[in-house]
N, C-alpha and C positions, 0 to 999 in steps of 0.2 A: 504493500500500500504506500508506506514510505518514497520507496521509489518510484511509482505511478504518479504521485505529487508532483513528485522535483521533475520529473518528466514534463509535468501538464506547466507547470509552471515557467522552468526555460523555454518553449514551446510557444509560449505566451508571450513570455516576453520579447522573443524575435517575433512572431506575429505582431504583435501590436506595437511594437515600437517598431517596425518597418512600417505600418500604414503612418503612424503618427512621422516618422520619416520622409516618406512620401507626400503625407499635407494631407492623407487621407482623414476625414473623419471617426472617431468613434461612438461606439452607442454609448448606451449608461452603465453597462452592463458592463462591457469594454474598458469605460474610463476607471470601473473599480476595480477590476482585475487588474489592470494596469498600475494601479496606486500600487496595491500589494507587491504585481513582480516589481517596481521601481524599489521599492524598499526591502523585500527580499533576499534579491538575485542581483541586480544592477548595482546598486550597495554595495553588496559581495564580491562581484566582480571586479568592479573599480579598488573597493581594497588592498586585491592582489596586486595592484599595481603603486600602491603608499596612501592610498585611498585619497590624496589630493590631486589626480590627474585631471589636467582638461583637457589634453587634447592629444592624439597622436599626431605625426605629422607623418604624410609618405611621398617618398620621392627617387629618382633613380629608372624606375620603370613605371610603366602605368598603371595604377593599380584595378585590380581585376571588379568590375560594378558589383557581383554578386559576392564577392568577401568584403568591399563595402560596405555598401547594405546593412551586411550581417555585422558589422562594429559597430555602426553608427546603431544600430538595433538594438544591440546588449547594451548600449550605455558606454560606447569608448568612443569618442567624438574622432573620426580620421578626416583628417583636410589631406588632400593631395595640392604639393604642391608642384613646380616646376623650375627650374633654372641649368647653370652651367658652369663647368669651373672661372669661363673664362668672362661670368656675370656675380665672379664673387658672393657664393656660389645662385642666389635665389632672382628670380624675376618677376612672381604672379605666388599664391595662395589662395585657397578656397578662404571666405573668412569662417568661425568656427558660430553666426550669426545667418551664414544662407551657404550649409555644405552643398555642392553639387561633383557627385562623383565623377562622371561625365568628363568634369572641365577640371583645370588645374588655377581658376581664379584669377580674379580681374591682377591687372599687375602692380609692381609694388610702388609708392611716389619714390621719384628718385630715378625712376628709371621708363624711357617710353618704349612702346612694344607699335610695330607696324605690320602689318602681312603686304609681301611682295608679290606681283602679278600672278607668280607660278606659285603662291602659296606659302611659299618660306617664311618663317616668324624672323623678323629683324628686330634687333634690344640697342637701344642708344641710352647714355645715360652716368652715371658717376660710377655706379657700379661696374661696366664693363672696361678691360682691360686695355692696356695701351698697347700692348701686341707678345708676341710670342718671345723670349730670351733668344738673342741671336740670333731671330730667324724672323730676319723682313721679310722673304720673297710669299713664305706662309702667311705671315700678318694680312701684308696686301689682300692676298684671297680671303681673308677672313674678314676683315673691317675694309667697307666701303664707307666715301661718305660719313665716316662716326657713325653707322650702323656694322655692328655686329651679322652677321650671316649664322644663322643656327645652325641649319641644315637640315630642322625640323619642319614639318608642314601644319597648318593651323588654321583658325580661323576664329574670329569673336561671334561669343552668342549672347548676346545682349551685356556686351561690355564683361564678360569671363571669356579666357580663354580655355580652347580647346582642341588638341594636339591631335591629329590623325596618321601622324607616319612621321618615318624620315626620308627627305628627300631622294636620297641615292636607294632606298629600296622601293619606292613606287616602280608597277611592271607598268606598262604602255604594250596594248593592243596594238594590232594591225592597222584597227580601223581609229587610233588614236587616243583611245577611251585610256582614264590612268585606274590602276586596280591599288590596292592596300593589300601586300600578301599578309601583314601581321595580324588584322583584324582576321583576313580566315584561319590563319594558324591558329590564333586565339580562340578559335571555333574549332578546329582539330583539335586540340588538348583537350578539350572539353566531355571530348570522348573517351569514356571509361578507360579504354585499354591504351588509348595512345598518350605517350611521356612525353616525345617532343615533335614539331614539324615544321617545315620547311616548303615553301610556295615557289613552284618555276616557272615559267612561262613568259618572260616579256621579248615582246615582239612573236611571238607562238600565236598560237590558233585557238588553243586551249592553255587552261593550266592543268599543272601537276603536283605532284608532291610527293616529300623525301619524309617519309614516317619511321620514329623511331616507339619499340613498343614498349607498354610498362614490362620490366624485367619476369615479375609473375604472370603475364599471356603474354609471352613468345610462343605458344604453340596456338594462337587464336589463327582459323581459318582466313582465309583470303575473301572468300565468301562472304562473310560476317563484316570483315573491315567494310567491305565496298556497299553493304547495306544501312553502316551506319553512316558510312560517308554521304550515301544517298538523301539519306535523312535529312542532314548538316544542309545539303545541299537545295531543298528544297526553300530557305529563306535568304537563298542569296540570287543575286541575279547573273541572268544569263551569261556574263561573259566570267564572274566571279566562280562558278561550278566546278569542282574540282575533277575531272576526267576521267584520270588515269594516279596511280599509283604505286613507289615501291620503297619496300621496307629495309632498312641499313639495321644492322647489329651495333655497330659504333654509336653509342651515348656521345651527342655533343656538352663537352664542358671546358672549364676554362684549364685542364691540365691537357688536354690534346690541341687548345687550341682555335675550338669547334666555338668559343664563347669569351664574351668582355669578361671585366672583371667585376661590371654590374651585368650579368648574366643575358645579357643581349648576345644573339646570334651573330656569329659574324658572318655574313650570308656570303662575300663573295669569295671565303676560303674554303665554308662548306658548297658550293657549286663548282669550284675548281675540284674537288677532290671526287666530287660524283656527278662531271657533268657530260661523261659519255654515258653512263647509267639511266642519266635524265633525259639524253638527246632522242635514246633508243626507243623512249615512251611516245616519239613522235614518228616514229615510221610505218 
């Protein structure tokens, strides 16, 4: 019984503090249940952490909406925020007064933020750097004008920003269209069985992909993968569809090389290393 409690009750409390998260309303009935897990669980929770936290802060990579959600739900306030070494280090913050997981928050005074034709987020400002140690010909490429060049892609949504790729891994269509392979990897991993993936295709006809599997199903059917793939597939669009794919035993990380040392893919060493593997997916 005991345990059935603490069950109903965590349960609860990510329920209703993700509607109340969302802006959604509650009933009466709601707001009481709610009173209790806030003083219960969320209490509790925040404790484990010196019980005067306000806020997490996340940065580095983009954090995943659905673990999110789920902080801001239990009661651990997470802002994402966004910056660069060479913005000392921050640029933008969610404030912890309007979270929006989405975005990485309006940016900070001190520093202005612009988007360039093709999307790039440009930062001018006191914060950004006077250039690279002994090495003008790199600075040049990187600051034009007293704008910084990110290299990231972006776009404001009502005065927050919001990051959608990095420039050098956008794929480009035949017919021109720009694709985000991160956002469908992001939707590969999402798949039970699959650990890590990797999107190929620019300038191709289709895409593909380089699936690495969770270590306990390596003996999952071929069959299986391309039904879930199917799945995945049915909320993206037409040119976004993942085709054709094939599975590598090499886990990428950062002792092979395969990964930064904020855990981003380095995509044009894992394609050199398997990019006759990938080409044969088109014949």
């Amino acid at each position: 019984k005991s345990t059935g409690l603490k069950k109903f009750l965590f349960n609860s409390t990510f329920r209703l503090g993700k509607k109340l998260f969302l802006k959604q309303k509650l009933s009466i009935m709601e707001k009481f249940i709610n009173f209790i897990c806030q003083n219960l669980v969320r209490k509790k929770i925040k404790s484990q952490f010196g019980g005067k936290l306000k806020a997490f802060i996340s940065g580095g990579g983009a954090l995943d909406y659905e673990v999110g959600v789920f902080l801001n739900a239990i009661g651990l306030p997470t802002l994402q925020g966004y910056g660069l070494t060479e913005t000392s280090p921050v640029v933008s913050c969610n404030p912890i007064s309007d979270i929006r997981i989405e975005t990485v928050g309006p940016p900070f005074r001190g520093n202005d933020v612009m988007i360039a034709d093709d999307g790039e987020i440009l930062v001018k400002g006191e914060n950004v750097m006077l250039g690279y140690w002994n090495n003008p010909a790199e600075t040049h490429k990187t600051i034009k004008n007293g704008w910084l060049l990110t290299g990231d892609i972006g776009h404001f949504d009502n005065g927050f920003l919001k990051i959608t790729d990095r420039k050098k891994d956008i794929l480009i269509t035949p017919g021109g269209d720009n694709i985000s392979p991160v956002k469908i990897e992001n939707d590969l991993i999402k798949i039970d069985f699959i650990e890590q993936a990797l999107v190929y295709g620019d300038n191709k006809p289709f895409l593909v992909a380089l699936i690495v599997l969770n270590e306990s199903k390596k003996e999952i059917k071929n069959e299986i993968i391309q039904d879930e793939i199917e799945k995945m597939n049915r909320d993206l669009s037409k040119i976004e569809k993942i085709k054709k794919f094939i599975i590598v035993d090499k886990q990428f990380s950062i002792e092979n090389g395969f990964m930064t040392p904020t855990l981003k893919l380095k995509r044009y060493k894992i394609i050199q290393e398997y990019k006759k593997n990938l080409e044969k997916l088109y014949n």
